[in-house]
C-alpha positions in Angstrom: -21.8 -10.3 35.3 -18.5 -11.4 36.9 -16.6 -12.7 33.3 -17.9 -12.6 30.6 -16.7 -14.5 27.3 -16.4 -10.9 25.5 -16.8 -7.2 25.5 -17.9 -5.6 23.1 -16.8 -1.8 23.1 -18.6 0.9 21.2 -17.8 4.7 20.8 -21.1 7.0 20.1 -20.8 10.4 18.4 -23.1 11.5 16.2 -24.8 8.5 15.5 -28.4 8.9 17.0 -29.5 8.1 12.9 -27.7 4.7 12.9 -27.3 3.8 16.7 -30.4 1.5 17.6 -29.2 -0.8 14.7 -25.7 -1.2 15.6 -27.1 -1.7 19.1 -29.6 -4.0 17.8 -27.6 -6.3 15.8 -25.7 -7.0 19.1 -28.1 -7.4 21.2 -29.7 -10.1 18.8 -26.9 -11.7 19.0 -28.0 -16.2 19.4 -24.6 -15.7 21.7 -25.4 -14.1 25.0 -22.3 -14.6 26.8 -20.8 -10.9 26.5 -21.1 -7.2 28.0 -21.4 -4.5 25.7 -20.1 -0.9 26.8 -21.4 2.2 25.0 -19.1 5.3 25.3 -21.6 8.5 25.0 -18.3 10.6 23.6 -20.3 14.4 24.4 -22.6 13.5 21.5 -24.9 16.5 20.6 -27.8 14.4 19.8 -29.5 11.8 21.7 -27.1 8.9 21.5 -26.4 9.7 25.1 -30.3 8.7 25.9 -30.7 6.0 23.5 -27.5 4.7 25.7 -28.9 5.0 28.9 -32.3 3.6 27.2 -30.7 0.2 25.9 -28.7 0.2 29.5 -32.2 0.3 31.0 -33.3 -2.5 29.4 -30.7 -5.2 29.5 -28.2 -5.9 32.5 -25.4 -6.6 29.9 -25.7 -3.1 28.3 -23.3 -0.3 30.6 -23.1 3.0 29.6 -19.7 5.7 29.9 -20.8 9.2 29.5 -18.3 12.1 28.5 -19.3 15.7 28.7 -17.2 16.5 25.8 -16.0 14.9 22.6 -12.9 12.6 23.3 -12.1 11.6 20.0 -12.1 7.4 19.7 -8.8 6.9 21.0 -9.8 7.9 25.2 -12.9 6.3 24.5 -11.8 3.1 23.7 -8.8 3.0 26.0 -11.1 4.2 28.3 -13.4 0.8 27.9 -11.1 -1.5 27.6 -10.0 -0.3 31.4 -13.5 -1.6 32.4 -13.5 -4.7 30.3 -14.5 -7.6 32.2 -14.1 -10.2 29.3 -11.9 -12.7 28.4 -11.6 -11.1 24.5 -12.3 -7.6 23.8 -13.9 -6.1 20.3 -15.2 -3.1 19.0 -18.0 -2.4 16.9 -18.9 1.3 15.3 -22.1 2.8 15.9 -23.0 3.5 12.2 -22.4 -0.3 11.3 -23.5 -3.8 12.5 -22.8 -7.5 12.7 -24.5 -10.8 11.8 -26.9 -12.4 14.4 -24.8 -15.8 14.5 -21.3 -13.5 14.6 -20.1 -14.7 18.0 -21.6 -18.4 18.5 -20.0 -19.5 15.4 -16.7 -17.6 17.0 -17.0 -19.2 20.2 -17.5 -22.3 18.7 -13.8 -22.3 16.9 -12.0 -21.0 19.2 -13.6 -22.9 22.4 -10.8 -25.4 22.2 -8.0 -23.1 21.7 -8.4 -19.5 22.9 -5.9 -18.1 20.6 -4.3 -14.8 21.4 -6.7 -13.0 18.5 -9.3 -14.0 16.6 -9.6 -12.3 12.6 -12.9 -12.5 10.6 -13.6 -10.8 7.5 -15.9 -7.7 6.7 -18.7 -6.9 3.7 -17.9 -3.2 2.6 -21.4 -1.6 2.2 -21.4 1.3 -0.2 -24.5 3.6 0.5 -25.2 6.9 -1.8 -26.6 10.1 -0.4 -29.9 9.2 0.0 -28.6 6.2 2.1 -29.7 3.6 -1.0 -26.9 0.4 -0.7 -25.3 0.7 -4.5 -22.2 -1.8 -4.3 -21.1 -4.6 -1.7 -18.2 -6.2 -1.6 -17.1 -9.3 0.6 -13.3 -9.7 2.1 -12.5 -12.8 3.7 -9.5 -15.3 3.8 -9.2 -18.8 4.1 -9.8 -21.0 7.2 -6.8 -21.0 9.2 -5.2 -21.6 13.0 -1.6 -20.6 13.8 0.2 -22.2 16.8 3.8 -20.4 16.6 4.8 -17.4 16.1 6.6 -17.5 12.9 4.0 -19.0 10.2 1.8 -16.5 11.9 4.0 -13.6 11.1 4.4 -14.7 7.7 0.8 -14.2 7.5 0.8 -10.9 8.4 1.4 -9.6 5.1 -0.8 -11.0 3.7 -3.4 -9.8 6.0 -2.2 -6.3 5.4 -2.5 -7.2 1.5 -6.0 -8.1 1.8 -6.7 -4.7 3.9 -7.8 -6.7 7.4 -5.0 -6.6 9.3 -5.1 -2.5 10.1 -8.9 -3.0 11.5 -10.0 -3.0 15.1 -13.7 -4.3 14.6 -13.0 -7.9 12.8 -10.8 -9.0 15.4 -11.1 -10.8 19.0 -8.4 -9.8 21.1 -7.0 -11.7 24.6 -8.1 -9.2 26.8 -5.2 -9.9 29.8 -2.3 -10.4 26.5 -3.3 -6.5 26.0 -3.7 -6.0 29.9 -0.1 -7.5 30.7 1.7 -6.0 27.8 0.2 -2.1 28.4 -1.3 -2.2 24.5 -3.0 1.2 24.1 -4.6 2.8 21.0 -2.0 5.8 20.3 -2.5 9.2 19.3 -3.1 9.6 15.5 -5.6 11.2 13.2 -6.1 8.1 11.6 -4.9 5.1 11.5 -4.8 5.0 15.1 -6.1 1.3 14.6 -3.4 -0.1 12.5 -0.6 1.0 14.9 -2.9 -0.4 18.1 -2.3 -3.7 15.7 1.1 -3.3 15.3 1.5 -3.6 19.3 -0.4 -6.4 20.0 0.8 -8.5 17.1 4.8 -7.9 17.4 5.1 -11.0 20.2 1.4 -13.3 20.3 2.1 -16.7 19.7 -1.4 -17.7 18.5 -3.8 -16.3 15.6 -7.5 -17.8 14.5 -8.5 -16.7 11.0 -12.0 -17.8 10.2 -13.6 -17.6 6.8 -16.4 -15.7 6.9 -18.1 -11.8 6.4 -20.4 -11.0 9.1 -19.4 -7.5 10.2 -20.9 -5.0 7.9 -18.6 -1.8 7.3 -21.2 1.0 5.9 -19.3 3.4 3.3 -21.9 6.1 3.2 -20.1 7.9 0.2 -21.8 11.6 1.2 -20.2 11.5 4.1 -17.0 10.4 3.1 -16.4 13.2 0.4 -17.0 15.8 3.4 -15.2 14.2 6.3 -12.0 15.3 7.6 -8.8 17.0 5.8 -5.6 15.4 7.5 -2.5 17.8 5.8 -0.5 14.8 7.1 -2.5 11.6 5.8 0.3 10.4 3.2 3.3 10.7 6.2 0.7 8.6 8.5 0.2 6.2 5.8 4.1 6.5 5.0 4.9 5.7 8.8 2.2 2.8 8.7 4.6 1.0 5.5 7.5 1.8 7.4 5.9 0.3 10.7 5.1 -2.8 9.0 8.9 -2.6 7.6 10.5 -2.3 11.4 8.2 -5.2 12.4 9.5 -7.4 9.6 12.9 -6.5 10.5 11.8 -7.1 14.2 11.2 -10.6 13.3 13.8 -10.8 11.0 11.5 -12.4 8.4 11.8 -9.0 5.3 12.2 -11.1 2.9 12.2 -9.7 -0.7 8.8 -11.4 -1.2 7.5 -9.2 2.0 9.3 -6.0 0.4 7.8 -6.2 -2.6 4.4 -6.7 -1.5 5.3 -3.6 0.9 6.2 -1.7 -2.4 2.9 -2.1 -4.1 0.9 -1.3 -0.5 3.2 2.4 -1.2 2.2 2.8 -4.4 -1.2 3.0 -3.3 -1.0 4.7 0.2 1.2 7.5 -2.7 -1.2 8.3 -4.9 -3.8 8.9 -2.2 -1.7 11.4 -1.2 -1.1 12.8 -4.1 -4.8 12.7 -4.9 -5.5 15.0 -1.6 -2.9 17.8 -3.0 -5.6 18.6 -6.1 -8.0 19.1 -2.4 -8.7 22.9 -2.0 -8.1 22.7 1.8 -4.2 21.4 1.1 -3.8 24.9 -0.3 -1.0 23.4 -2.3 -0.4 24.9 -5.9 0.7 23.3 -8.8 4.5 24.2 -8.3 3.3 23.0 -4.3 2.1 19.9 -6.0 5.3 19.2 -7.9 7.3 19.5 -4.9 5.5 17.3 -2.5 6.0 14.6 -5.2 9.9 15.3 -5.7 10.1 14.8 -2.2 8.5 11.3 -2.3 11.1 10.4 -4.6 13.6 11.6 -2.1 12.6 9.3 0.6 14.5 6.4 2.3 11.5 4.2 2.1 10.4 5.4 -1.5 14.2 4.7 -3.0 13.8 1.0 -1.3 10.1 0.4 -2.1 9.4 1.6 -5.5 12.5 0.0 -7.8 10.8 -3.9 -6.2 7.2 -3.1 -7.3 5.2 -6.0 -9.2 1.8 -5.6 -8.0 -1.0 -8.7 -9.3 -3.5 -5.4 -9.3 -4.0 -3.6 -13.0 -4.4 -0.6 -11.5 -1.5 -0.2 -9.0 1.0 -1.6 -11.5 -0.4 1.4 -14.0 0.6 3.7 -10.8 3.7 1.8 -10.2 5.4 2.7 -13.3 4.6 6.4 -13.5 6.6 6.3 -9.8 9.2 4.4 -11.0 10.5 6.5 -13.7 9.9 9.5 -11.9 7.6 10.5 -14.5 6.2 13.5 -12.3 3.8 15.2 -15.4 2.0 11.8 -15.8 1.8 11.6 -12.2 0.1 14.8 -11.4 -1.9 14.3 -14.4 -2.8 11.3 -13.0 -3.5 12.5 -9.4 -5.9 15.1 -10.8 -8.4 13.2 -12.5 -8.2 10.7 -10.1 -9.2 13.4 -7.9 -12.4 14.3 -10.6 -13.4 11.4 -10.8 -13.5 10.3 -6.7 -15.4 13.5 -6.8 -18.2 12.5 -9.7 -18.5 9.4 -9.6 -17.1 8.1 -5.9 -18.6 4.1 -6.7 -16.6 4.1 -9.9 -13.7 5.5 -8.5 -14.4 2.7 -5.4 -14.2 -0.2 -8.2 -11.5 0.8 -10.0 -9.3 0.6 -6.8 -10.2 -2.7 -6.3 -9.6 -3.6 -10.4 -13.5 -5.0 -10.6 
């Protein structure tokens, strides 16, 4: 295959449960026009087979093997190196995507070619037994930009809506990210938002296209026992502040951007705070009371938090107890926020998103 339309790059670790439907939804694909590379990232199970199985069977299908884990961030920098495509996207081996996903993309962008291409996702919300309970569809309206600054407008609002910080709902112009060095960087998590931050501070072109066919599996059992990152709010913190610098970069921060920046805080705060009442933060309540007064000592919080006016019920709620510094209500607040993620994770899930 000498150039494919697109590449299609997906890291394997631990998914031999999930992995021949991920593959399977790809390969089923009415579009045929792409190559799909399958990092075996040391897995412990048999993904590494299944791999070399699928590889076997279809000349589009090639196969990266690591003897030990990598972590997503050599993997996929690792693919992309051998990406032969004219866009480049990733799809996660515990998830899948719609049969008619890249025809009806190559079909809207075939007279344009825009630098990326942004779709939206159904959140799938499966219990422990792997039952779906909830679903939930984000999308945005049809839209092409041609120049760079309604498209950076835009940006905000495709952080607002939660798609921007993805890697899997996008199409990117495999030689932009070739001729401007664009790596995924070195974070815990998050490492996808920031890898967006890159490619977006200079494109000139953006396709949004409303529709839903990539299917992000929440499997909630496996959320409530995943990693503990001591350092997930100043991540998220740097993320706000990222999107901040960018703004400023473009010297488009507007109050309008600001304040939707402030209720984006809110939110990425209270998670934080909700990960303090987490045995493995070790934190105390006097530890507890600290990390928050040193929220309100922050640069970003002192601009942020006075601007908040969030649409959301919710993180309006959360918005006040931060601006008055009201730090008993807050830890209050954190706690049973913490009980109830615990006890009832698809309530909790619905109440984020004020349904």
């Amino acid at each position: 295959m000498d150039k494919p339309f697109l590449t299609i790059i997906m890291p394997v670790f631990k998914a031999e449960k999930y992995l021949n439907h991920a593959v399977g939804s790809i390969l089923g694909q009415t579009f045929k026009d792409f190559e799909l590379i399958l990092i075996d990232d040391g897995s412990p199970d048999r993904c590494g087979e299944i791999c070399d199985e699928f590889a076997a069977q279809d000349e589009r299908v090639s196969v990266i093997h690591f003897t030990e884990n990598k972590g997503v961030r050599i993997t996929r920098n690792t693919a992309m190196t051998h990406a032969k495509g004219r866009y480049i996207t990733f799809v996660d081996a515990d998830d899948e995507i719609a049969a008619n996903t890249y025809e009806r993309i190559y079909k809207a962008v075939q007279d344009s070619f825009p630098h990326v291409v942004i779709f939206g996702l159904e959140e799938r919300y499966f219990d422990s037994k792997q039952q779906l309970k909830d679903t939930r569809k984000i999308t945005l309206p049809e839209r092409y930009f041609s120049n760079r600054k309604e498209l950076r407008a835009y940006v905000i609002e495709l952080e607002k809506s939660t798609l921007y910080g993805y890697l899997w709902n996008k199409l990117y112009d495999a030689e932009y990210i070739r001729s401007h060095n664009i790596t995924i960087k070195e974070y815990p998590i998050a490492s996808d938002f920031f890898f967006n931050c890159d490619f977006f501070m200079d494109i000139e072109t953006m396709m949004v296209l409303d529709m839903a066919p990539y299917a992000y599996n929440r499997r909630i059992d496996e959320g409530l026992t995943s990693k503990f990152f001591t350092n997930f709010f100043e991540i998220q913190e740097e993320r706000v502040q990222s999107l901040l610098n960018q703004y400023e970069y473009w010297k488009m921060c507007t109050p309008e951007v600001e304040k939707e920046l402030a209720g984006i805080y809110v939110r990425y705060a209270f998670a934080g705070l909700l990960r303090q009442f987490d045995r493995r933060s070790g934190a105390n309540r006097s530890a507890r009371r600290e990390w928050l007064q040193k929220r309100y000592d922050s640069g970003l919080f002192k601009r942020l938090i006075p601007l908040t006016d969030p649409d959301n019920r919710v993180v309006a709620a959360l918005s006040l107890l931060l601006k008055g510094r009201h730090t008993t209500l807050s830890l209050l607040t954190g706690r049973l926020m913490y009980v109830l993620r615990n006890s009832l994770p698809l309530l909790f899930s619905r109440i984020k998103q004020n349904r």
